[in-house]
N, C-alpha and C positions, 0 to 999 in steps of 0.2 A: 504494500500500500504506500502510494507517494506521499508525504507528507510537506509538513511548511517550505518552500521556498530558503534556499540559504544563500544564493546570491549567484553572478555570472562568472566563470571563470577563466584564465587559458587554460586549455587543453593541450599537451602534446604528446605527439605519440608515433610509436616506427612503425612502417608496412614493410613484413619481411618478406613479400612477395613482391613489391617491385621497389625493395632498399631503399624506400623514402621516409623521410621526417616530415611530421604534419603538424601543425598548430590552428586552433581553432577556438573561438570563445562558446562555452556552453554551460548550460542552467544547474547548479546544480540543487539537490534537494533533502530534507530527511527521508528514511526510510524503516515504513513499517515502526515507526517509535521506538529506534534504538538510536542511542547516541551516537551523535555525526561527529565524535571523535572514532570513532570505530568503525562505520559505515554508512556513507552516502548511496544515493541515486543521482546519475549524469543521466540527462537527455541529451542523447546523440541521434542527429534527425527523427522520427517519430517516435523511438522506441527510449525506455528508461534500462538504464544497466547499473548491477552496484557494483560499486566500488571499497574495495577494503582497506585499512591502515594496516599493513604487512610488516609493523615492528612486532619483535618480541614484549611485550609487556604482558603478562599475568599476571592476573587479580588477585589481593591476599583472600578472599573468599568466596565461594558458590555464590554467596547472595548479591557481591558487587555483577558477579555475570548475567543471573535471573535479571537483573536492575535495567544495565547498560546496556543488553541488546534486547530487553523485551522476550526473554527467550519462549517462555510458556506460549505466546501467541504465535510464533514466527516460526515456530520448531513441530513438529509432532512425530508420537510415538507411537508407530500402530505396525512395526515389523521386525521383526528381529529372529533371531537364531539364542541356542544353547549350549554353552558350551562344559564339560569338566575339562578342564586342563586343554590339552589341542585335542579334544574328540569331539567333534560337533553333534550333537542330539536330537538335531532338526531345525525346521523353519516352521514359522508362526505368526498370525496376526491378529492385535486385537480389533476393537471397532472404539473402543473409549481409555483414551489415556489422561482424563483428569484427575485420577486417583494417583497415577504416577507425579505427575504436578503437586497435587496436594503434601507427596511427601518430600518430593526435594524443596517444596518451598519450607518447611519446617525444619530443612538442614543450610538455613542461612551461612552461619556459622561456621560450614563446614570449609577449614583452610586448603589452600589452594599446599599441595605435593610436588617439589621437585623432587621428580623420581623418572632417574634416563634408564632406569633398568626393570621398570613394570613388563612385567613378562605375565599374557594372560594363560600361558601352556602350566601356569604353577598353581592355578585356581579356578573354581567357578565360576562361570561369570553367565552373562546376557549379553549378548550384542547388539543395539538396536542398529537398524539403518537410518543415518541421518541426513536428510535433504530438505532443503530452505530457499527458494528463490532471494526472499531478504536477505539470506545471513550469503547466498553466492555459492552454496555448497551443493555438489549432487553424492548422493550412496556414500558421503564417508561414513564412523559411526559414531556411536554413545555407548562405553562398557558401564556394567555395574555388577561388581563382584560380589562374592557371597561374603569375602572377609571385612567388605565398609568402607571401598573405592567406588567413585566411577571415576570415568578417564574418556575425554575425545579427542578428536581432531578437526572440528568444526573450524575452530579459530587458526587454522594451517599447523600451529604446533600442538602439539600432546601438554594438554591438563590433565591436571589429576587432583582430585578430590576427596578428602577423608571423612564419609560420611556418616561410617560406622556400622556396625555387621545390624544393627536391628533395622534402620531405615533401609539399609542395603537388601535385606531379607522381605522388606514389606513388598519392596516394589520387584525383588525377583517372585515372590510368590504369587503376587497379581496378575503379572505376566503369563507367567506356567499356567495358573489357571482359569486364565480367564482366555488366552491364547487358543485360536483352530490352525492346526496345523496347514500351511500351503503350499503352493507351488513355487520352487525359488525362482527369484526376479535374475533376468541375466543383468551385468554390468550397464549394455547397451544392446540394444535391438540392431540387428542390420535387414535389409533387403537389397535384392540382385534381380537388374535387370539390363536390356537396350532401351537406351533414350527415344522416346518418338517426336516427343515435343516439348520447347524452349519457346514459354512464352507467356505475358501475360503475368508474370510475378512466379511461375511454374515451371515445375519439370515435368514430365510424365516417362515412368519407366514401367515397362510392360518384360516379365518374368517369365512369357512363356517358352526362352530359351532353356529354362530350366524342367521344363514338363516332360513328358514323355508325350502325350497329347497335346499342342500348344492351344488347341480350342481349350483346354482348362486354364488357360494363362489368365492373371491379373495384370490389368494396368493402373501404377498409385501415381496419385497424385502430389505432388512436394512442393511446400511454398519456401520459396525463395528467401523469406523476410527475416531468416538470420542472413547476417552479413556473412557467414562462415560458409554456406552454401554458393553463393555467388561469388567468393572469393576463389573457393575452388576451382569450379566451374571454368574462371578467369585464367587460374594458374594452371591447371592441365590442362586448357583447350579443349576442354571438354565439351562434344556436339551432337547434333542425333543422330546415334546410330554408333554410340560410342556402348560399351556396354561396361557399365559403373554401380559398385556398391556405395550403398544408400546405409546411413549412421544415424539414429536416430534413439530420442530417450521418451517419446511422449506416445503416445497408443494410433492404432488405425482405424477412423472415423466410417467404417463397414455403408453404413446409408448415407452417409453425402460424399458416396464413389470414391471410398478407398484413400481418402484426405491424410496423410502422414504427417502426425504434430510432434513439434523437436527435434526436428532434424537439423544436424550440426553438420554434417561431411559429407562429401560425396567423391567416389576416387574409381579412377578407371580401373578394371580388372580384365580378366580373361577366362573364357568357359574353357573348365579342366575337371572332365570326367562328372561331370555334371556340378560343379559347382563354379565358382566364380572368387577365386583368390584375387589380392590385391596385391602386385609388386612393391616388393619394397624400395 
């Protein structure tokens, strides 16, 4: 959520794909009501992006982070894994993690852990999966150990927190039972196809190089309107009738013909035994 206006700024920045340096004045803003010491929003032509403060600074406690970045709203917990030591136990998701909220906000308190040698292969833990458009983050995660840790990497470095085995115990038992086990999420989604058409904000790649039948082929639709897809595009020469995997982290809109949301890459490959590798 964009919030108050903080003022206009320069902007500069390097394009590694045609070695230039750019400078540009742009708005920037709060975000999502976390403190714009730690994270703004820039509007860059129509679209909002955060932006991070990438120094080490750790909080002396949980409750300055709850505070500073608004966590409880901006964050949620509804996936994770279990682990004893490195043996993973499965995958699982809840549908309501305000009971988990309610207990780390009761461990205000809890001090912030330098500790470069947290090894979760030595304990119980939970993993959740942590992903925040506000916070900038996709699939890193949130531990919470059974001995009165948790520990992320939200903030690019590893915190850790000493919250104590009973708060730590509340929210692994919540979890466990209130968890249905699911199907694990891949990293990223890909699709493979030939390009037919470039146009109009769109790609369109049609898969039924892959069929054994191509009458069962799909053709999806890819919009353009990250800047990362059109960059590609740009720097491989990418055209139709190229046949290119499709990268992408948001789902496939099945009734408005197969619409791919989240697409970040797209990279020419080549059909090899029925699939479609990407040179490196």
């Amino acid at each position: 959520m964009i919030g108050e206006p903080i003022g206009v700024y320069d902007v500069e920045g390097y394009d590694s794909y045609t070695d230039k340096k750019h400078q540009m004045q742009a708005e920037v803003f709060e975000n999502s009501g976390i403190s714009a010491e730690h994270i703004i929003a820039v509007k860059l032509g129509n679209e909002y992006y955060t932006f991070t403060y990438g120094e080490y600074n750790p909080p002396a406690t949980l409750g300055e982070v709850l505070d500073e970045y608004n966590l409880a709203n901006v964050l949620e917990f509804n996936r994770f894994r279990t682990y004893s030591g490195s043996t993973e136990n499965g995958y699982f998701q809840i549908d309501d993690d305000a009971y988990i909220w309610d207990v780390l906000s009761n461990c205000r308190d809890a001090t912030f852990i330098q500790d470069d040698t947290w090894n979760g292969s030595e304990r119980d833990y939970i993993s959740f999966t942590a992903t925040s458009d506000a916070l900038g983050v996709y699939k890193r995660v949130f531990y919470v150990s059974s001995d009165g840790y948790v520990r992320t990497n939200i903030f690019d470095y590893a915190y850790t927190f000493q919250i104590g085995e009973e708060a730590a115990g509340k929210i692994i038992s919540y979890a466990t039972e209130n968890g249905i086990e699911t199907i694990d999420e891949p990293y990223t989604n890909t699709l493979a196809g030939t390009i037919t058409e470039i146009s109009n904000g769109y790609i369109w790649v049609d898969d039924s190089i892959l069929c054994k039948d191509a009458s069962e082929g799909l053709i999806f639709k890819i919009p353009m309107d990250d800047l990362r897809i059109s960059r590609c595009i740009d720097y491989e020469k990418i055209d139709i009738g190229d046949v290119v995997v499709v990268s992408f982290t948001g789902t496939i809109d099945v009734e408005a013909g197969y619409v791919v949301s989240g697409a970040y890459s797209v990279d020419k490959g080549t059909l090899s035994d029925g699939g479609v590798p990407v040179p490196e």
